[in-house]
Every structure is written in C-alpha cells, then in structure tokens.
PDB file of N, CA, C, O and CB in Angstrom:
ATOM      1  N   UNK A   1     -72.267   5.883 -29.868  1.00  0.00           N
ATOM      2  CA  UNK A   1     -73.309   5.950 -28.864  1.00  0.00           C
ATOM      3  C   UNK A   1     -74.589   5.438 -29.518  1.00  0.00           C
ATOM      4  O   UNK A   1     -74.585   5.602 -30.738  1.00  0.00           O
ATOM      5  CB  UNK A   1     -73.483   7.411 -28.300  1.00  0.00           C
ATOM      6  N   UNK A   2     -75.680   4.861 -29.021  1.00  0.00           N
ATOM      7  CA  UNK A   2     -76.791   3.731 -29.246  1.00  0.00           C
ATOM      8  C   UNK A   2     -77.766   4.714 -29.106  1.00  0.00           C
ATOM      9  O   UNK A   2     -78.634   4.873 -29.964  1.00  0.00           O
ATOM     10  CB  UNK A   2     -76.932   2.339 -28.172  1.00  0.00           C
ATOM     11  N   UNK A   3     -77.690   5.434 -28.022  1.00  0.00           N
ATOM     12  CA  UNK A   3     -78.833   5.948 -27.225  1.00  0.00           C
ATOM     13  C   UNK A   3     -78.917   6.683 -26.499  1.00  0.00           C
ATOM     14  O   UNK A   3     -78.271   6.163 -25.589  1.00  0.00           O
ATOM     15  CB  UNK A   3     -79.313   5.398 -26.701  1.00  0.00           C
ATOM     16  N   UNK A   4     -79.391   8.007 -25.975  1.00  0.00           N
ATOM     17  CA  UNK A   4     -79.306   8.657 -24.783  1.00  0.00           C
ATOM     18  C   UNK A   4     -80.640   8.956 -24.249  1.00  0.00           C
ATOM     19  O   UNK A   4     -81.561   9.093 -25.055  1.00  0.00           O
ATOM     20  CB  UNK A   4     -78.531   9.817 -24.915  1.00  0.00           C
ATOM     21  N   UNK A   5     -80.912   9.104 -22.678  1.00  0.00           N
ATOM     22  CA  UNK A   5     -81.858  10.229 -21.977  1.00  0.00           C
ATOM     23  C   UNK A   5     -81.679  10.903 -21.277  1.00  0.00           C
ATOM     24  O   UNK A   5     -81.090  10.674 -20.220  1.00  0.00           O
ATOM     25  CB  UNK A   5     -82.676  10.044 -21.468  1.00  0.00           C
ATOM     26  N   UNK A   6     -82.062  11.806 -21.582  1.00  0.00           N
ATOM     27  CA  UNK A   6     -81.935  13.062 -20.374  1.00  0.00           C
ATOM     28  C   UNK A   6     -82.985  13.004 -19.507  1.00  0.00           C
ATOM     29  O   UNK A   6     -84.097  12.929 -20.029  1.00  0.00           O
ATOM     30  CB  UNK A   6     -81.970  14.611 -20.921  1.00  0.00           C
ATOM     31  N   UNK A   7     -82.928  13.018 -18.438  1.00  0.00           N
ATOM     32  CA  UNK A   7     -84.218  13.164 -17.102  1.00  0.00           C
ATOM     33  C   UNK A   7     -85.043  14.319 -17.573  1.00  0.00           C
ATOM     34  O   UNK A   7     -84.582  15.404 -17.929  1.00  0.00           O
ATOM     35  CB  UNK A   7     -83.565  13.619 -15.290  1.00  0.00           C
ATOM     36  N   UNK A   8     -86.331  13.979 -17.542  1.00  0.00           N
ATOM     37  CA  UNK A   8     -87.682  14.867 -17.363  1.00  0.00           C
ATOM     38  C   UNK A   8     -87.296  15.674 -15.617  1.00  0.00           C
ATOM     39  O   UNK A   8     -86.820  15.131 -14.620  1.00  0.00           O
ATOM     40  CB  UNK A   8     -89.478  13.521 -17.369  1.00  0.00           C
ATOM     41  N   UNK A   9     -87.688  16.968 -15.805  1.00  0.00           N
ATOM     42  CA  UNK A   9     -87.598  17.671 -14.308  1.00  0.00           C
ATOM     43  C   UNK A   9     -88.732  16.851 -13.530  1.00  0.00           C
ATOM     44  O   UNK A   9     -88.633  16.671 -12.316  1.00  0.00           O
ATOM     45  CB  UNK A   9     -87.969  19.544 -14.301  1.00  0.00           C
ATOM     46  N   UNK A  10     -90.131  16.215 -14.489  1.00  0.00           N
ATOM     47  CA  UNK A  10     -90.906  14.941 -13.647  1.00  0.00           C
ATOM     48  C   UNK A  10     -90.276  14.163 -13.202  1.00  0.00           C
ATOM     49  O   UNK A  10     -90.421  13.919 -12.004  1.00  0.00           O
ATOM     50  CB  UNK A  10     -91.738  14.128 -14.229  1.00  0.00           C
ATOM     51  N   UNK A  11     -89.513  13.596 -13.817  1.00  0.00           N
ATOM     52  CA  UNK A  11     -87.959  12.313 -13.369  1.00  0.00           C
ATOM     53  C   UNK A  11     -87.549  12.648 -11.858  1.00  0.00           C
ATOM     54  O   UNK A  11     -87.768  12.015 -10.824  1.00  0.00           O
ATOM     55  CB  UNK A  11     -86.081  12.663 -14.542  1.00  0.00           C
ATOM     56  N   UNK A  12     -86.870  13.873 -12.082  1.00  0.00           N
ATOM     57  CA  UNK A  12     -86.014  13.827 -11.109  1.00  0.00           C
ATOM     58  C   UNK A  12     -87.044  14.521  -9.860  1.00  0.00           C
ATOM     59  O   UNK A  12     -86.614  14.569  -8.707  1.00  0.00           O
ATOM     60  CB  UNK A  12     -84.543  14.634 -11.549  1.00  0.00           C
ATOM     61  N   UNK A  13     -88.142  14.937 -10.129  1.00  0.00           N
ATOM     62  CA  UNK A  13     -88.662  15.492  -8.773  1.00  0.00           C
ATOM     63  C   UNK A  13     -89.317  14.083  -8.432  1.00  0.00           C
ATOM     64  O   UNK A  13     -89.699  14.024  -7.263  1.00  0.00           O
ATOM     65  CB  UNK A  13     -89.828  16.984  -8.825  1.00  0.00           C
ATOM     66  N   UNK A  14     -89.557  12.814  -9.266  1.00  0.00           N
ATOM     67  CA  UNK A  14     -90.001  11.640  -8.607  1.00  0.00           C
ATOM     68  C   UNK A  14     -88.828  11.067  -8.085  1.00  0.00           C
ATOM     69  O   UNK A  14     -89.121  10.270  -7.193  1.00  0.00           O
ATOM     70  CB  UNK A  14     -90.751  10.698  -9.466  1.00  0.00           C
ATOM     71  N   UNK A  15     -87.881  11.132  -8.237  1.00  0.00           N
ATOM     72  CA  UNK A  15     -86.468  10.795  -7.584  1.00  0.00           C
ATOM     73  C   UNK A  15     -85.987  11.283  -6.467  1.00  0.00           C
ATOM     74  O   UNK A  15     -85.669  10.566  -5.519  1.00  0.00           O
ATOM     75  CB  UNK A  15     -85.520  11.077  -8.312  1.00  0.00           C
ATOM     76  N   UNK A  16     -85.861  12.946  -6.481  1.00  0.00           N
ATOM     77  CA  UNK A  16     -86.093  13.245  -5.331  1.00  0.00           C
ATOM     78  C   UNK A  16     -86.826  13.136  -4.040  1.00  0.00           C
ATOM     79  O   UNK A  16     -86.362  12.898  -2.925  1.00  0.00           O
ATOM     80  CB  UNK A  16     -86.125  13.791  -5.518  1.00  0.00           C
ATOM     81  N   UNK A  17     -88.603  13.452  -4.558  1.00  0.00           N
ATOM     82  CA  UNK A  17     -89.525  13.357  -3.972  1.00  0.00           C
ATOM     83  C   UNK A  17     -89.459  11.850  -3.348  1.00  0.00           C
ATOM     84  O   UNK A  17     -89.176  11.721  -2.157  1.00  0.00           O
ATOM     85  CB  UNK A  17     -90.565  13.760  -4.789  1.00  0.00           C
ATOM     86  N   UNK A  18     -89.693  10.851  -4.066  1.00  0.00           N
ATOM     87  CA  UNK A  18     -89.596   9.529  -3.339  1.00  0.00           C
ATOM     88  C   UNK A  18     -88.250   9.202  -2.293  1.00  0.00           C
ATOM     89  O   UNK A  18     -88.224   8.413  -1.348  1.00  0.00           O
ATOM     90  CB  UNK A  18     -89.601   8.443  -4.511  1.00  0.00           C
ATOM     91  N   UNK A  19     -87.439   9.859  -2.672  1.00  0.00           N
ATOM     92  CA  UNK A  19     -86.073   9.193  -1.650  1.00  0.00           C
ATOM     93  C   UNK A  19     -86.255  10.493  -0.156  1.00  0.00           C
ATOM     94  O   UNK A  19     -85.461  10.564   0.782  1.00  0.00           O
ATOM     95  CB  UNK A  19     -83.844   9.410  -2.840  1.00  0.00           C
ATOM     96  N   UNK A  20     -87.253  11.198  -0.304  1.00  0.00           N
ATOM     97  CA  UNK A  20     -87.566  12.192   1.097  1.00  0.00           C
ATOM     98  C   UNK A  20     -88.483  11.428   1.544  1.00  0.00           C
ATOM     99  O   UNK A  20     -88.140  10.904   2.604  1.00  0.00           O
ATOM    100  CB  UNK A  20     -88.132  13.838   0.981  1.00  0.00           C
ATOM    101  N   UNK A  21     -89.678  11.087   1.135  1.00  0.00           N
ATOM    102  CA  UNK A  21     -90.960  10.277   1.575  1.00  0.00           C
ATOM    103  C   UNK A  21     -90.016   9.150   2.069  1.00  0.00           C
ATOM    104  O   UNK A  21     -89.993   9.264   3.295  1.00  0.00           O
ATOM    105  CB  UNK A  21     -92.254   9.815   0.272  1.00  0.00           C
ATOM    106  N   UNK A  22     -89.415   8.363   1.780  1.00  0.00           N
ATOM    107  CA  UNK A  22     -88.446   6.973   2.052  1.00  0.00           C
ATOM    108  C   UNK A  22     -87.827   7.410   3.479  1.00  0.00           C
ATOM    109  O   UNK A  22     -88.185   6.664   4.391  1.00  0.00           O
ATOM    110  CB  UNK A  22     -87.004   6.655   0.686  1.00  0.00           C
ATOM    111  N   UNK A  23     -87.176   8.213   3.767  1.00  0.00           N
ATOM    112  CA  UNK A  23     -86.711   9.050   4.803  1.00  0.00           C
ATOM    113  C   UNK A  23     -87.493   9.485   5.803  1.00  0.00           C
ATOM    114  O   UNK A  23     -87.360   9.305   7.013  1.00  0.00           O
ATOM    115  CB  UNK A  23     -86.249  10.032   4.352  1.00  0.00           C
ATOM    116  N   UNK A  24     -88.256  10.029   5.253  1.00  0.00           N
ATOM    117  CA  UNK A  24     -89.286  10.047   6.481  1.00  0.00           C
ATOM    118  C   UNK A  24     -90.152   9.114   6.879  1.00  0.00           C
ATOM    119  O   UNK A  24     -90.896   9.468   7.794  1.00  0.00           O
ATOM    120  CB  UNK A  24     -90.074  10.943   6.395  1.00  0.00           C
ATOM    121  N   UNK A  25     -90.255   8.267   6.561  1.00  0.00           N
ATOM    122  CA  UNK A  25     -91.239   7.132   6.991  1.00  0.00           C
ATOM    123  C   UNK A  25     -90.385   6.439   7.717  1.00  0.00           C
ATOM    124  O   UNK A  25     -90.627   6.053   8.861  1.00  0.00           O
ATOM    125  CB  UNK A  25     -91.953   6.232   5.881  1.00  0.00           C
ATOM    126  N   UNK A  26     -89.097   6.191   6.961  1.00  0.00           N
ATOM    127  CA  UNK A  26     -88.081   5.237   8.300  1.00  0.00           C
ATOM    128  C   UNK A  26     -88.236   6.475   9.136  1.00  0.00           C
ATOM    129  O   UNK A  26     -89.069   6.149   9.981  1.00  0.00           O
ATOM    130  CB  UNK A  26     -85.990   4.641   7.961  1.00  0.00           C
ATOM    131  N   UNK A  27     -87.864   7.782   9.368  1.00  0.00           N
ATOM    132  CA  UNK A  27     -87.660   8.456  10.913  1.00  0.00           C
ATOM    133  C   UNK A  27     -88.824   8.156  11.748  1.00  0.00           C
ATOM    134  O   UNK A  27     -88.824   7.682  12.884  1.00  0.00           O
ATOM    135  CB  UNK A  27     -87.513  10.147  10.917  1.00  0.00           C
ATOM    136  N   UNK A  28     -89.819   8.503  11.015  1.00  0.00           N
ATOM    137  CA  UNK A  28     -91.372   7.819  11.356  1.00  0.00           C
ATOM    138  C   UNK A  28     -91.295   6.352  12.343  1.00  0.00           C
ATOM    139  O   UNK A  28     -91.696   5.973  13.444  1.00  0.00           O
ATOM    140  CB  UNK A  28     -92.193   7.315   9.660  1.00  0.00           C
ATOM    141  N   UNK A  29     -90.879   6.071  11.726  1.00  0.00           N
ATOM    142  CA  UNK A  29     -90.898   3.995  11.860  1.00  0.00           C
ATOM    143  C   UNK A  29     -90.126   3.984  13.520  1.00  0.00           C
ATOM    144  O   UNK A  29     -90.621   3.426  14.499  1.00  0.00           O
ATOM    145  CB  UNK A  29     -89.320   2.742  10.104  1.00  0.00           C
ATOM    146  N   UNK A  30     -88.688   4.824  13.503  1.00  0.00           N
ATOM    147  CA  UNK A  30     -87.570   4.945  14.496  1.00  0.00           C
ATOM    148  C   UNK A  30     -87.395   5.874  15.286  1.00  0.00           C
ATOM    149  O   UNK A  30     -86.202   6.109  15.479  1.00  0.00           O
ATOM    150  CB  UNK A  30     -86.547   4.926  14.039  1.00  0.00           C
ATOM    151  N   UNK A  31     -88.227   6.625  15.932  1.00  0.00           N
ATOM    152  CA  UNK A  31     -88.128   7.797  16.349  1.00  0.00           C
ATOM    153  C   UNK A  31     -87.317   7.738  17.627  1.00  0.00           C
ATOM    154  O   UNK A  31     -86.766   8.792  17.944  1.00  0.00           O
ATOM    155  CB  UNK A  31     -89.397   8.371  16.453  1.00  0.00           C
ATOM    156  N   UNK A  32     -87.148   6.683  18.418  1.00  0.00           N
ATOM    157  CA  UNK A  32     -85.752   6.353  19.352  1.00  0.00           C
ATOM    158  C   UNK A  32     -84.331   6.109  18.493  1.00  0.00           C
ATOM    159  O   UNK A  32     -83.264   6.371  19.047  1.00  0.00           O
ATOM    160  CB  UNK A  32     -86.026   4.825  20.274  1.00  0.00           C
ATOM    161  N   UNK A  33     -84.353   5.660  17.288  1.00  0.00           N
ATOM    162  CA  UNK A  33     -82.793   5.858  16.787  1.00  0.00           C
ATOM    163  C   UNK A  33     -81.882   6.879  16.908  1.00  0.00           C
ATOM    164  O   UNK A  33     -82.152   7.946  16.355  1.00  0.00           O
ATOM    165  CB  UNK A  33     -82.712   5.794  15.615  1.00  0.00           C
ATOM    166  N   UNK A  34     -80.644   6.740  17.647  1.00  0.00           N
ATOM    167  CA  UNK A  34     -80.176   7.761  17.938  1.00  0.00           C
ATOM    168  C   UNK A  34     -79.822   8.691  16.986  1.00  0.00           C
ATOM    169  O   UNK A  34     -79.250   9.682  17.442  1.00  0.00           O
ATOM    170  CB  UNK A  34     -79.377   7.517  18.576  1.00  0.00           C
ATOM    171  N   UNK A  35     -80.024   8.655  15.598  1.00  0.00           N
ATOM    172  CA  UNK A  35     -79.505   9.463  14.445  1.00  0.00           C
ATOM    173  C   UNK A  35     -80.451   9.529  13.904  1.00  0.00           C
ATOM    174  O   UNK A  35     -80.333   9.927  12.746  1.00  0.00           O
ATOM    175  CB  UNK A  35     -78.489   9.087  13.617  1.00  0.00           C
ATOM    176  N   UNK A  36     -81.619   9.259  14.297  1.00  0.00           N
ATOM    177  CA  UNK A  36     -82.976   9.807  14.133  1.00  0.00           C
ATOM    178  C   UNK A  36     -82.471  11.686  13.555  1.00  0.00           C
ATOM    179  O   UNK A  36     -82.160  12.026  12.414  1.00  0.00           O
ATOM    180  CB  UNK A  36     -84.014   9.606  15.999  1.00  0.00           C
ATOM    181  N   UNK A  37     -82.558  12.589  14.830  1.00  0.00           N
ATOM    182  CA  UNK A  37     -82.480  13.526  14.680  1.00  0.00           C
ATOM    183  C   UNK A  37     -81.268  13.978  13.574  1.00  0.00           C
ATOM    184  O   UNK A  37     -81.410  15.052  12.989  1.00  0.00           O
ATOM    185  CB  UNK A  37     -82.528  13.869  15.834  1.00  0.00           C
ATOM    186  N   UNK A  38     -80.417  13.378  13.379  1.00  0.00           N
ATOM    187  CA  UNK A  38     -79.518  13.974  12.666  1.00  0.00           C
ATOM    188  C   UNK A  38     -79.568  13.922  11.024  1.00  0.00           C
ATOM    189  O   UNK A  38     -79.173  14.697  10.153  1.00  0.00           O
ATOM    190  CB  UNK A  38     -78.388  13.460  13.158  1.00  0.00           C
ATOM    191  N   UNK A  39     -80.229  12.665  11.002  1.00  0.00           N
ATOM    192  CA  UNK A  39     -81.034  12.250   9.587  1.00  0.00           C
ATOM    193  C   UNK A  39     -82.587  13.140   9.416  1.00  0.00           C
ATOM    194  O   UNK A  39     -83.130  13.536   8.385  1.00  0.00           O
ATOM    195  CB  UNK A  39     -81.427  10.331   9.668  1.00  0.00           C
ATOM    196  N   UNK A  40     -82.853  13.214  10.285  1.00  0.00           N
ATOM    197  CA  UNK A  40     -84.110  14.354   9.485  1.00  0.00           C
ATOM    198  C   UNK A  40     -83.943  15.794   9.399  1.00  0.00           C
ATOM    199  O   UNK A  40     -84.760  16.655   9.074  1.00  0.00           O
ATOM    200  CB  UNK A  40     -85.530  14.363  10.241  1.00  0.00           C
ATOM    201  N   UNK A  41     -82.724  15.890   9.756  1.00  0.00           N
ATOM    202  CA  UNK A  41     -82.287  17.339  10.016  1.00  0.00           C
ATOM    203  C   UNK A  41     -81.574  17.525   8.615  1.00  0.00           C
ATOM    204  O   UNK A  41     -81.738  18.497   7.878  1.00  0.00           O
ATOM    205  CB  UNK A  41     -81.213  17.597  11.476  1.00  0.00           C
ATOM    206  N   UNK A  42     -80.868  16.587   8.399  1.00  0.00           N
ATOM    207  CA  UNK A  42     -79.639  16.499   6.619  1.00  0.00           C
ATOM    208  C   UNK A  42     -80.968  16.271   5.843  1.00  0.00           C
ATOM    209  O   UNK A  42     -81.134  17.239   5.101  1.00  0.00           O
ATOM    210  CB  UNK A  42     -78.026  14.637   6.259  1.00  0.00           C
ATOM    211  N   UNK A  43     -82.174  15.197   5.702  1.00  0.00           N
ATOM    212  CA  UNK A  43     -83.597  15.366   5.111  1.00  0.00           C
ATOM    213  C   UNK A  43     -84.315  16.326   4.702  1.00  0.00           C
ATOM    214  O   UNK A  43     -84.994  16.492   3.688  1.00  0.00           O
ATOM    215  CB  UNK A  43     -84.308  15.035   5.724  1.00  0.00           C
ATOM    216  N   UNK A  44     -84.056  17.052   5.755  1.00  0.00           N
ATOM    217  CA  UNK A  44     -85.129  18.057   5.592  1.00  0.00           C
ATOM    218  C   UNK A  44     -84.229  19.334   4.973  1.00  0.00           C
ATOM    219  O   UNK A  44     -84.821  20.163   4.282  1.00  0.00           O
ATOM    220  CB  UNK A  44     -85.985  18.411   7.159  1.00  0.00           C
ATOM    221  N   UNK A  45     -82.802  19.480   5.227  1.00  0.00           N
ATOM    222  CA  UNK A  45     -82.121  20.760   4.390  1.00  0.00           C
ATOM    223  C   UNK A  45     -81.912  19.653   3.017  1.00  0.00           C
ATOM    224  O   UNK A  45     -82.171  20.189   1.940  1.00  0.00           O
ATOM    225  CB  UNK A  45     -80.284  21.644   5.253  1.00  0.00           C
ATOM    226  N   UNK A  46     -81.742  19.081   2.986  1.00  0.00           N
ATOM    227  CA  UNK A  46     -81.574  18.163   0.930  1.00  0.00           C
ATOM    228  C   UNK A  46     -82.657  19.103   0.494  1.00  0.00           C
ATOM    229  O   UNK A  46     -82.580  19.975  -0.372  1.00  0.00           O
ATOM    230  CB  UNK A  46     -82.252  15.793   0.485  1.00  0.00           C
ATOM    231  N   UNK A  47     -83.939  18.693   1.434  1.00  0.00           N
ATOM    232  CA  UNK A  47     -85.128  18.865   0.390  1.00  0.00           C
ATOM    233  C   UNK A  47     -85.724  20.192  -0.181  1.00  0.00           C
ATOM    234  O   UNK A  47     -86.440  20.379  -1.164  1.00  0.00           O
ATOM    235  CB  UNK A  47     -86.229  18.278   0.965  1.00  0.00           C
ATOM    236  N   UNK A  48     -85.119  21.199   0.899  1.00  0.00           N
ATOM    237  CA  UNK A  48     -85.055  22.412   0.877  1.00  0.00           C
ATOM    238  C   UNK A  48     -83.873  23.378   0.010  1.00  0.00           C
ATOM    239  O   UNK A  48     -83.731  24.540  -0.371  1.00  0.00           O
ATOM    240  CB  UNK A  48     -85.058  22.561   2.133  1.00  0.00           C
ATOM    241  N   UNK A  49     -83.235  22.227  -0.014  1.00  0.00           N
ATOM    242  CA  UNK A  49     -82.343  22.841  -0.971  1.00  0.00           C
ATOM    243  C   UNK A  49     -82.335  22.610  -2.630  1.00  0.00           C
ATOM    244  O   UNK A  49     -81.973  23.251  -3.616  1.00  0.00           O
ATOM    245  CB  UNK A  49     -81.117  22.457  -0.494  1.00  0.00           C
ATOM    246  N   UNK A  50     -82.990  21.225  -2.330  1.00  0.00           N
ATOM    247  CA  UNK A  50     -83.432  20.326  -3.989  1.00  0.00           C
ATOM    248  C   UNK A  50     -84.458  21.328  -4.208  1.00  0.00           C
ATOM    249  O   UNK A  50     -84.177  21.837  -5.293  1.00  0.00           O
ATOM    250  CB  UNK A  50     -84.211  18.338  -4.018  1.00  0.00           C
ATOM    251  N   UNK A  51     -85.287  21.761  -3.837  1.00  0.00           N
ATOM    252  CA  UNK A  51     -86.386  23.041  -3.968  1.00  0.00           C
ATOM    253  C   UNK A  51     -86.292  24.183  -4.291  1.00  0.00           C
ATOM    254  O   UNK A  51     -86.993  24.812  -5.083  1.00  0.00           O
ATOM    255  CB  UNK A  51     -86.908  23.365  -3.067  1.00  0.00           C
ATOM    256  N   UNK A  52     -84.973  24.680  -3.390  1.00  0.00           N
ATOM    257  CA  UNK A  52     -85.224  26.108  -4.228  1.00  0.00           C
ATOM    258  C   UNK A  52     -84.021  25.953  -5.549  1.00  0.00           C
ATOM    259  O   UNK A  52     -84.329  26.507  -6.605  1.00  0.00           O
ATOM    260  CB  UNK A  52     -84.842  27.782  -3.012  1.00  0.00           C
ATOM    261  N   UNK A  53     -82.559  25.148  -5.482  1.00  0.00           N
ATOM    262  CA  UNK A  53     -81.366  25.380  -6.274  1.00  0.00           C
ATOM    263  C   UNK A  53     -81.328  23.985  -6.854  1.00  0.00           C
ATOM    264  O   UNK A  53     -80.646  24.108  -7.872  1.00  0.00           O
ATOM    265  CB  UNK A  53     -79.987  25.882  -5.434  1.00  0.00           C
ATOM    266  N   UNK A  54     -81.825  22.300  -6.703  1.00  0.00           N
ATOM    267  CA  UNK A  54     -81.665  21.825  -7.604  1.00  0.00           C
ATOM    268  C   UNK A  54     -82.517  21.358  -8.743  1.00  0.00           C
ATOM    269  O   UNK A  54     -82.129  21.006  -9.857  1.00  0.00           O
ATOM    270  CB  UNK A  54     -81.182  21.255  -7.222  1.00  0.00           C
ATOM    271  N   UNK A  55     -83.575  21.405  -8.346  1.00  0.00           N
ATOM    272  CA  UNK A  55     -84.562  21.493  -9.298  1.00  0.00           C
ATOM    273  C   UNK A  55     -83.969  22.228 -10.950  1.00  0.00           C
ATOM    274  O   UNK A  55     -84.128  21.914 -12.130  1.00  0.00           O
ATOM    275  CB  UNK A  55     -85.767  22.425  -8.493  1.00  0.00           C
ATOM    276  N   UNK A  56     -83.187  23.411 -10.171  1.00  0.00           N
ATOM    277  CA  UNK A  56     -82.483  23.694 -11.811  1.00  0.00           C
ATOM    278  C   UNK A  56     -80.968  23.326 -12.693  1.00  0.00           C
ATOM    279  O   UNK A  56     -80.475  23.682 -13.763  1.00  0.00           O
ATOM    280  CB  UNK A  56     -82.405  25.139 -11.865  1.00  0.00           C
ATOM    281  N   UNK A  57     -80.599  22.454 -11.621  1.00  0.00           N
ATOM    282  CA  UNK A  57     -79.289  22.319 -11.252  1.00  0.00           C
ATOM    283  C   UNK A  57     -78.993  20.660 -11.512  1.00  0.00           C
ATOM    284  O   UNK A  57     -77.971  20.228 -12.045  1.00  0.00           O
ATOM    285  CB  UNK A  57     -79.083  22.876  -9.660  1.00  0.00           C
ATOM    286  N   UNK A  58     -79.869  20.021 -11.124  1.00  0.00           N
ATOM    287  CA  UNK A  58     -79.298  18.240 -10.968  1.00  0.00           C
ATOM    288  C   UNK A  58     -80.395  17.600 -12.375  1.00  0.00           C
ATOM    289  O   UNK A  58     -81.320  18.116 -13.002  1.00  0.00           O
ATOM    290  CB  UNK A  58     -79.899  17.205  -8.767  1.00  0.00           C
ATOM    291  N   UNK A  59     -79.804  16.423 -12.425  1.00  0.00           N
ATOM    292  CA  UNK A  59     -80.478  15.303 -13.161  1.00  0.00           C
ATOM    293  C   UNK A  59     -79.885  14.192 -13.735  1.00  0.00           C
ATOM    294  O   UNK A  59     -78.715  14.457 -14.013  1.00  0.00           O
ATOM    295  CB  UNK A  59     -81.079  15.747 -14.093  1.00  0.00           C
ATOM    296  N   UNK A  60     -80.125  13.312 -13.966  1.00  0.00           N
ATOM    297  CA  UNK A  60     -80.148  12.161 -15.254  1.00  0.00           C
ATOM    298  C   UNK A  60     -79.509  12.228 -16.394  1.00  0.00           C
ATOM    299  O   UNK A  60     -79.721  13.311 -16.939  1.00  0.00           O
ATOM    300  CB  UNK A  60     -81.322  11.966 -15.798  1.00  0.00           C
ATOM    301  N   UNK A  61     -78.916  11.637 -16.903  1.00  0.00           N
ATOM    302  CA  UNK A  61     -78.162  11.321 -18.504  1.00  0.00           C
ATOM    303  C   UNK A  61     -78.111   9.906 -18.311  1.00  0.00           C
ATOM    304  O   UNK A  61     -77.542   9.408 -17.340  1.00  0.00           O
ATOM    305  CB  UNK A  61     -76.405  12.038 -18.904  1.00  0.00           C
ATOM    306  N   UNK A  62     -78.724   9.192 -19.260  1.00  0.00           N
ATOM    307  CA  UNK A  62     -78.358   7.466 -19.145  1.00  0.00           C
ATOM    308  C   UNK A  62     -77.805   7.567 -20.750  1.00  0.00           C
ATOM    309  O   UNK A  62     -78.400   8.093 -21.691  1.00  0.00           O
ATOM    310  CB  UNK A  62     -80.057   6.052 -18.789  1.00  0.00           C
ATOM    311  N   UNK A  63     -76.470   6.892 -20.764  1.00  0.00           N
ATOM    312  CA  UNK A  63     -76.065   6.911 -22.225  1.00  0.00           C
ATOM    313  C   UNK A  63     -75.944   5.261 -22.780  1.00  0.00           C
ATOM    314  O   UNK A  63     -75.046   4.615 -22.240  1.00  0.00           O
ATOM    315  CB  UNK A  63     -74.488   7.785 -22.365  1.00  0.00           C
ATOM    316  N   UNK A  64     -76.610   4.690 -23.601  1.00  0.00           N
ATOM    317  CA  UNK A  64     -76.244   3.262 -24.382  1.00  0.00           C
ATOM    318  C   UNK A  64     -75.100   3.165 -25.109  1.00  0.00           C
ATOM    319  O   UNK A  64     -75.066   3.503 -26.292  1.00  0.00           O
ATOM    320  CB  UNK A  64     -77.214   2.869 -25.362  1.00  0.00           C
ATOM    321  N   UNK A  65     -74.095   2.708 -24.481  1.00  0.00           N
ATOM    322  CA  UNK A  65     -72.755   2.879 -25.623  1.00  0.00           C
ATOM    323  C   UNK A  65     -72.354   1.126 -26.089  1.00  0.00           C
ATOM    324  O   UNK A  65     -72.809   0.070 -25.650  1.00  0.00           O
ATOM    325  CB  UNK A  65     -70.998   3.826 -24.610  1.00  0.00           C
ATOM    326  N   UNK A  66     -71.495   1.356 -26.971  1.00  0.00           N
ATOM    327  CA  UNK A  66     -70.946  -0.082 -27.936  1.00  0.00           C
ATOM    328  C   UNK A  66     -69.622   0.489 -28.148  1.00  0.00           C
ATOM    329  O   UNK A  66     -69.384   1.624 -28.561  1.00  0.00           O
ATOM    330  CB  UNK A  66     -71.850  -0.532 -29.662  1.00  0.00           C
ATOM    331  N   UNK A  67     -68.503  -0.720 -27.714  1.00  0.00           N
ATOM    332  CA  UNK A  67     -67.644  -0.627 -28.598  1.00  0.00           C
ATOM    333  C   UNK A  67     -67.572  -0.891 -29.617  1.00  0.00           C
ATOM    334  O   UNK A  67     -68.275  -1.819 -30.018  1.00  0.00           O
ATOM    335  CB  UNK A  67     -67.006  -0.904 -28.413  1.00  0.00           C
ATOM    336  N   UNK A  68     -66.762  -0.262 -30.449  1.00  0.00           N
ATOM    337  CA  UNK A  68     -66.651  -0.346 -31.990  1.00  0.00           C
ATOM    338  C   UNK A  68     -65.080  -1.207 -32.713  1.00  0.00           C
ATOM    339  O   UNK A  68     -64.935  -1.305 -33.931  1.00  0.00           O
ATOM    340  CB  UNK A  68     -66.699   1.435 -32.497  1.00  0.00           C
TER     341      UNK A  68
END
C-alpha cells in the first residue's frame, strides 16, 4: 500500500451536506415533477438520519495501492 486517507467528519459532512443542498435546489428548480414529492421526502429522512446516526457511522478510506 502507497498511501491512505481516512475522511475528516469535515469531509464527509461536506459530502453529505452538498449532495442535500444539490437535492433541494433541483426540487426547487421542479416542483411539478412528479417525483418531486417522493425525492424530498427520501432527502429529507437521508438527512435526518445522516444527523443523528451517520455522522458517527459513515465515511471515506481512499487507499493508493501497487502491485508488487
């Protein structure tokens, strides 16, 4: 192995955080799409759930490997 990182909990709440903002701006954008409602409804429990249980739970590992 070359290299590893582990995600900063900054990492992944900019990972998270940005892919909800992304989500809501398209529902924003589409508010006649018919899966409008069904997408801000799965949106809005992710984010509530990334909040209270993954925040301690998810993240990042990027590993640099070589064969030998």
């Amino acid at each position: 192995m070359l290299a590893t990182h582990a995600s900063t909990r900054a990492e992944w709440d900019d990972y998270e955080h940005g892919y909800a903002e992304a989500m809501r701006a398209w529902l924003d954008a589409h508010p006649d799409d018919p899966d409008a409602p069904a997408f801000r409804m799965r949106c809005e429990s992710w984010a509530a759930a990334y909040a209270r249980w993954g925040r301690e739970t998810l993240g990042f590992v990027t590993l640099v490997l070589a064969r030998t």
